[in-house]
C-alpha positions as CSV (number, residue, x, y, z in Angstrom):
1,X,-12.7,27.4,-63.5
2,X,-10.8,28.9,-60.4
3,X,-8.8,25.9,-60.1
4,X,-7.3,26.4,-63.7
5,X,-7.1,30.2,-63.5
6,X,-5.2,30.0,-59.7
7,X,-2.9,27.4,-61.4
8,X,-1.4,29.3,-64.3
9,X,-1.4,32.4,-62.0
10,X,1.0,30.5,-59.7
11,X,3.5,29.4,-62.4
12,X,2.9,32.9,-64.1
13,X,4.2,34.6,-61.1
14,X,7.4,32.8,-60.2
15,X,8.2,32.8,-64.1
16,X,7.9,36.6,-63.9
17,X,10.2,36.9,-61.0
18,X,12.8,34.8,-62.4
19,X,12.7,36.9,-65.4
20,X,13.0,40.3,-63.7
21,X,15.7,38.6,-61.9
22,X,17.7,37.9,-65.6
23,X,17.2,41.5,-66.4
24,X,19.0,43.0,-63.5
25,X,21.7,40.1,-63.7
26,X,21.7,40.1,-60.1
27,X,22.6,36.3,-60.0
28,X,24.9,36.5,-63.3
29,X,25.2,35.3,-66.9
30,X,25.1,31.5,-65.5
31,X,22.2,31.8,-63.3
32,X,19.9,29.2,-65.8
33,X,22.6,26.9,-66.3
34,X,23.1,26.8,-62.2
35,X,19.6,26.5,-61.0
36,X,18.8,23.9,-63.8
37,X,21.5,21.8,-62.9
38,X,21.3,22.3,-59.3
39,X,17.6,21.1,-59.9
40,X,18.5,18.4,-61.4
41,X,21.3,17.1,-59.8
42,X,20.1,18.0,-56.1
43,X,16.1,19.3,-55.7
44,X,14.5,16.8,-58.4
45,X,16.0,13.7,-57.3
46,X,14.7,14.5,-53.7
47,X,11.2,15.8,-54.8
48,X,10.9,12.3,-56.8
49,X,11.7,10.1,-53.6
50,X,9.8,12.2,-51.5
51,X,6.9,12.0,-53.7
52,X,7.2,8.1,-54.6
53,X,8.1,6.7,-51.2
54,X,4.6,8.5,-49.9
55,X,2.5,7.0,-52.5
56,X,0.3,4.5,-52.4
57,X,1.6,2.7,-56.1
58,X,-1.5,0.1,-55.3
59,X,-4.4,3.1,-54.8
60,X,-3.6,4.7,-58.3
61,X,-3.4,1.4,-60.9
62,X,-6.5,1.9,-62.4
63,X,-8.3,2.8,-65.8
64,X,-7.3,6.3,-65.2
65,X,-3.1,5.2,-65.2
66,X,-3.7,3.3,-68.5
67,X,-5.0,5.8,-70.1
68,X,-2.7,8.1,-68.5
69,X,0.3,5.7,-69.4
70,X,-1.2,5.3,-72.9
71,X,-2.1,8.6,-73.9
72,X,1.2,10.5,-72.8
73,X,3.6,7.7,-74.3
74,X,1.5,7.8,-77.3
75,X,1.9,11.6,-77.8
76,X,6.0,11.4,-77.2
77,X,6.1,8.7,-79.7
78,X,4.2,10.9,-82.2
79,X,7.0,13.3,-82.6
80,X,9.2,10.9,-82.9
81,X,8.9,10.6,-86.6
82,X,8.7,14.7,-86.7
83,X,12.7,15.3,-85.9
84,X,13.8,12.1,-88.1
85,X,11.9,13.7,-91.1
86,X,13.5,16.7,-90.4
87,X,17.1,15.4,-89.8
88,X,17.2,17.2,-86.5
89,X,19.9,15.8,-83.9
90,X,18.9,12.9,-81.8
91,X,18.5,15.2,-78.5
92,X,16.6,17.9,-79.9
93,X,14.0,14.9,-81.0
94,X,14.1,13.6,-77.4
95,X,13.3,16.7,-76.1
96,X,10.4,17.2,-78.8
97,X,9.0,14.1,-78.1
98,X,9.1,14.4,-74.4
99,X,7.7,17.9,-74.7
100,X,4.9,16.9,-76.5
101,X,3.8,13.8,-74.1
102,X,5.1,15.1,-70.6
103,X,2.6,17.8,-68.6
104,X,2.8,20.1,-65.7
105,X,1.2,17.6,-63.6
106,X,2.9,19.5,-60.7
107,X,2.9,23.1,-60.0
108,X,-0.5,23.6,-62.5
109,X,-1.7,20.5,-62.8
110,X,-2.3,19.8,-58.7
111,X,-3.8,23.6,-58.1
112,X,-6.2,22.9,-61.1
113,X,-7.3,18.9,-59.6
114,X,-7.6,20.6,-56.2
115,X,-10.2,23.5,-57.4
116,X,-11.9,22.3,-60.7
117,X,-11.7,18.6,-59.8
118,X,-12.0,18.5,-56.6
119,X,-9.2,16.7,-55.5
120,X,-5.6,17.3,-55.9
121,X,-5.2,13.0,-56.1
122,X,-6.6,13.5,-59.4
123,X,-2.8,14.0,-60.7
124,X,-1.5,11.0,-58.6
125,X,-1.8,8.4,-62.2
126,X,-0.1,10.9,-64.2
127,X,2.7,12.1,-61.3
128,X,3.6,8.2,-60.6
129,X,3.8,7.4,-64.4
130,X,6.0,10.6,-65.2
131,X,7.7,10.1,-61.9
132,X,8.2,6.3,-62.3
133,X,8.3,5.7,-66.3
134,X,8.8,8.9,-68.2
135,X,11.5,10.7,-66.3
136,X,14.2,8.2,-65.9
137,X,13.9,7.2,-69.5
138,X,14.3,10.4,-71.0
139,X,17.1,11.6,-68.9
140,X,18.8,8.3,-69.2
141,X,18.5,8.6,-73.3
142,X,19.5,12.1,-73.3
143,X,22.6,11.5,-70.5
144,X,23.8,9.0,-73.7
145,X,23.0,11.3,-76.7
146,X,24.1,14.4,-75.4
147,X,27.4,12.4,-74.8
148,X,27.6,10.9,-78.3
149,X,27.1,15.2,-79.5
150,X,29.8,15.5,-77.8
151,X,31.7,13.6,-80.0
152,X,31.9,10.8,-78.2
153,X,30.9,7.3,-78.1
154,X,30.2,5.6,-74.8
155,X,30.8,2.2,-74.6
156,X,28.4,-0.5,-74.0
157,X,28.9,-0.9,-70.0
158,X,28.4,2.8,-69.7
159,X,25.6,2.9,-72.0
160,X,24.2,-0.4,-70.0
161,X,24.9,1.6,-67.0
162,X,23.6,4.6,-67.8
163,X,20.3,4.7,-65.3
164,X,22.9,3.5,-62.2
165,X,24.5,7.1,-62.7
166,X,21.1,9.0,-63.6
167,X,20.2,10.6,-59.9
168,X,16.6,10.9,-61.2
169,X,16.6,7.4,-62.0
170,X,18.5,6.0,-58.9
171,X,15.7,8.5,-56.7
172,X,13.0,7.1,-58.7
173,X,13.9,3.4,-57.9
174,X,14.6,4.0,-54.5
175,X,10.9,6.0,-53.6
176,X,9.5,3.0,-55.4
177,X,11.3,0.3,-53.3
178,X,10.5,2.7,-50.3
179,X,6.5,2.6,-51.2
180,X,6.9,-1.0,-51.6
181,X,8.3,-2.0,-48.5
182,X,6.2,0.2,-46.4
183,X,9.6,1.8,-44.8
184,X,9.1,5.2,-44.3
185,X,12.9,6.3,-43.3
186,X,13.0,8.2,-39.8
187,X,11.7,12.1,-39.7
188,X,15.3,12.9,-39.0
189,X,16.4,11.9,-42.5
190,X,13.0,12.3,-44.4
191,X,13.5,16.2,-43.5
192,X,16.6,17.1,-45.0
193,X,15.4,15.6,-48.1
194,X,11.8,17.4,-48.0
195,X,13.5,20.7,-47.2
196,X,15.8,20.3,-51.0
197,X,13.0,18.6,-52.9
198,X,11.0,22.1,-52.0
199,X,13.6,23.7,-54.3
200,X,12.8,21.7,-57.3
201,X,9.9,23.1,-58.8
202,X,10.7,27.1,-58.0
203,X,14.4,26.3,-58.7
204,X,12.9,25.3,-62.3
205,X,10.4,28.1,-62.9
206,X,13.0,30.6,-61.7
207,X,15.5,28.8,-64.5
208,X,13.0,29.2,-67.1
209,X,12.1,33.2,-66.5
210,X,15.8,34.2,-66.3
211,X,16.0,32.0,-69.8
212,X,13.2,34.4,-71.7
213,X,15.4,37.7,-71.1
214,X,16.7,38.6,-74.3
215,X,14.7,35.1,-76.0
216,X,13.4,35.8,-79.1
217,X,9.8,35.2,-79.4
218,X,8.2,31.9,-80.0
219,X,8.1,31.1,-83.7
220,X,10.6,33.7,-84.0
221,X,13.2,30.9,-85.3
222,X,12.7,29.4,-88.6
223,X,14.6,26.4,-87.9
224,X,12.3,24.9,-85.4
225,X,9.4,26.0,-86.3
226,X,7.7,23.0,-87.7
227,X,9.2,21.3,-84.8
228,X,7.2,23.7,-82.5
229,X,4.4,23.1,-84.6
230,X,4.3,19.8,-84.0
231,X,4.9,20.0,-80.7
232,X,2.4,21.9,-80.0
233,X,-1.0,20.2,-82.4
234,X,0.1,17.1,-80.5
235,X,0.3,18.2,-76.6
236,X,-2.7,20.9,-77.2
237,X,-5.0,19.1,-79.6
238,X,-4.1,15.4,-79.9
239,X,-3.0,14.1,-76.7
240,X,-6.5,15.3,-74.7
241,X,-8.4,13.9,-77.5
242,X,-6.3,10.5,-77.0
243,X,-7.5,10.6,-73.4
244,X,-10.8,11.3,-74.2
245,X,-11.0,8.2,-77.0
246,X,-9.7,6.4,-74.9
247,X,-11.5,6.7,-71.7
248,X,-14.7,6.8,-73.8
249,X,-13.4,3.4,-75.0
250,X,-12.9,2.1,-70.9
251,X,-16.2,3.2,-70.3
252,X,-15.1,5.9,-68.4
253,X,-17.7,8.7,-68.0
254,X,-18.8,11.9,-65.8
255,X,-15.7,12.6,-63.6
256,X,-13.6,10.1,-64.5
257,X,-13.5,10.7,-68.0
258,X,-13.3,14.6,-67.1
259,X,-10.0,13.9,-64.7
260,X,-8.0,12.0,-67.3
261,X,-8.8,14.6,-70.2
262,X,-8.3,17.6,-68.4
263,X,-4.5,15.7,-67.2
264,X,-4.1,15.6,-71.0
265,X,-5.0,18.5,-71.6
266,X,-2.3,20.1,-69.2
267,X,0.6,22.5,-71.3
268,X,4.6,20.6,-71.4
269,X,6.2,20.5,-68.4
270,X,8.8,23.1,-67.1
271,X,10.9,20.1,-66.4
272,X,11.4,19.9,-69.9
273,X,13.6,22.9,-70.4
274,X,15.4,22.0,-66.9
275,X,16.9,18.9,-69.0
276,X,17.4,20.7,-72.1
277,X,19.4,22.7,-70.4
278,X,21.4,20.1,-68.0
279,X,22.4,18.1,-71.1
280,X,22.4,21.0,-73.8
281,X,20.0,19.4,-75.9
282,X,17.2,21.2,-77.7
283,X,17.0,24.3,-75.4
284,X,15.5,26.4,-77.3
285,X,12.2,24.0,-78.6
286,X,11.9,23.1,-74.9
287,X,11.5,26.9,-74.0
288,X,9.2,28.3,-76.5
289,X,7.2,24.2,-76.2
290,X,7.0,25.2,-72.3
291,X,5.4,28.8,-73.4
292,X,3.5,27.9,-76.4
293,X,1.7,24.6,-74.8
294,X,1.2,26.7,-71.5
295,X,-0.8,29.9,-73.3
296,X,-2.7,27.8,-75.8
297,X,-3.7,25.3,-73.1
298,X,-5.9,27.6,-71.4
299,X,-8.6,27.8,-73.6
300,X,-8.7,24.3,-74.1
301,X,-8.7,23.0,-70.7
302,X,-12.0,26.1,-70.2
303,X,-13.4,23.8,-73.1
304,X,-12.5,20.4,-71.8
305,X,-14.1,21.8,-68.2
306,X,-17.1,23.3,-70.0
307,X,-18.3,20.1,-72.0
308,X,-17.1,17.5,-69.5
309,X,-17.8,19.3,-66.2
């Protein structure tokens, strides 16, 4: 239970300071917009290469990344439906979708493998799939919707293109073909690129408290409310009890199955609102999906740990 109580504590604190930091307005009214797209642009591209270029792709294909895999692109495609019903605009419903599949493996997810799982490589099926699958097709559909919002209409090499001028995407492909190879680039380059990708995940946080000064509360807005609703019975309830079916289903039992449910169970990612916010798409259901998912998934992980432990 430490693990999980030490994790939220972590992202709880940084949130806080980024908040206190948007009340006294000390880095200005366009402080969110810069560390989001300075995260995204710069920090995240480096923490994915880092991350992918050191990992052993081969050690982590197991039951544990299909179910991963299947689980979390289950749960985005479940709210898919949600924001056609609902008529909402086609980056709003990416947003939605991604929010309710795509978890804090990082910052809350590793602290709570490293202290109620016992090992922080726990998250490595759910970091490579996000890292490798989830990431760069999000941010490549929303780089092309967020231009159509715009009012205009790419054309088909650009839209073809789109993942060659994605730098998540390009970093993704590159740590992959790193891991691959075996080619570890020299210290004197690798540094550099460890000492921005250590921005990405406080650059993010920070982004996210400075949002909540002045936010309204969640379910304050009528308009998304039934997308937050959504958002949040399928990333809370539904997509740990996917694992869980699942894994029963693999044969999967005692830790294993307790690992891959308790990466379900994890709240929406802060990375979610970083992209909102880079592409202007559904800002305001990423924030209060990041908050919501985040508060209501502490009981349930305490359950998941209690019955599966």
């Amino acid at each position: 239970m430490n693990g999980v109580i030490e994790g939220f504590f972590v992202i709880g604190a940084v949130i806080l300071v980024g908040y206190l930091v948007g009340r006294t307005g000390v880095l200005g009214p366009s402080a969110t917009q810069v560390l989001s797209r300075t995260s995204f642009f710069v920090a995240t591209p480096a923490l994915l290469f880092v991350t992918l270029a050191r990992a052993d792709v081969g050690a982590v294909l197991s039951s544990a990344l299909l179910v991963t895999g299947v689980t979390s692109s289950l749960a985005c495609l479940l709210y898919v439906p949600v924001g056609m019903l609902r008529r909402r605009p086609g980056g709003e419903t990416a947003i939605g979708s991604m929010a309710a599949g795509y978890v804090n493996a990082g910052n809350l997810g590793l602290p709570i493998a490293a202290y109620a799982l016992g090992d922080a490589a726990e998250m490595a099926p759910i970091l490579l799939f996000q890292l490798g699958v989830l990431t760069p097709v999000f941010t490549t559909v929303l780089d092309i919707l967020s231009e159509r919002a715009n009012g205009t209409r790419p054309a088909l090499l650009r839209t073809v293109t789109a993942p060659l001028r994605n730098p998540i995407a390009v970093a993704t492909a590159a740590g992959l073909i790193v891991s691959a190879t075996g080619f570890i680039p020299p210290e004197p380059v690798m540094a550099p690129i460890e000492l921005l990708a250590n921005l990405a995940v406080p650059g993010m946080l920070l982004a996210f408290g400075i949002s909540l000064r002045g936010a309204a509360l969640p379910g304050r807005s009528k308009e998304i409310v039934p997308s937050l609703v959504a958002v949040v019975v399928i990333k809370n309830l539904v997509h740990p009890l996917l694992a869980l079916l699942l894994g029963l289903l693999l044969g999967l039992e005692g830790h294993a199955l307790l690992a891959v449910v308790v990466c379900a169970a994890l709240p929406s990612a802060q990375n979610v609102f970083g992209y909102a916010v880079r592409f202007d798409q559904g800002v305001a259901l990423a924030r209060e999906s990041a908050l919501t998912t985040t508060i209501l998934s502490l009981p349930v992980l305490f359950l998941v740990v209690a019955l599966l432990a």
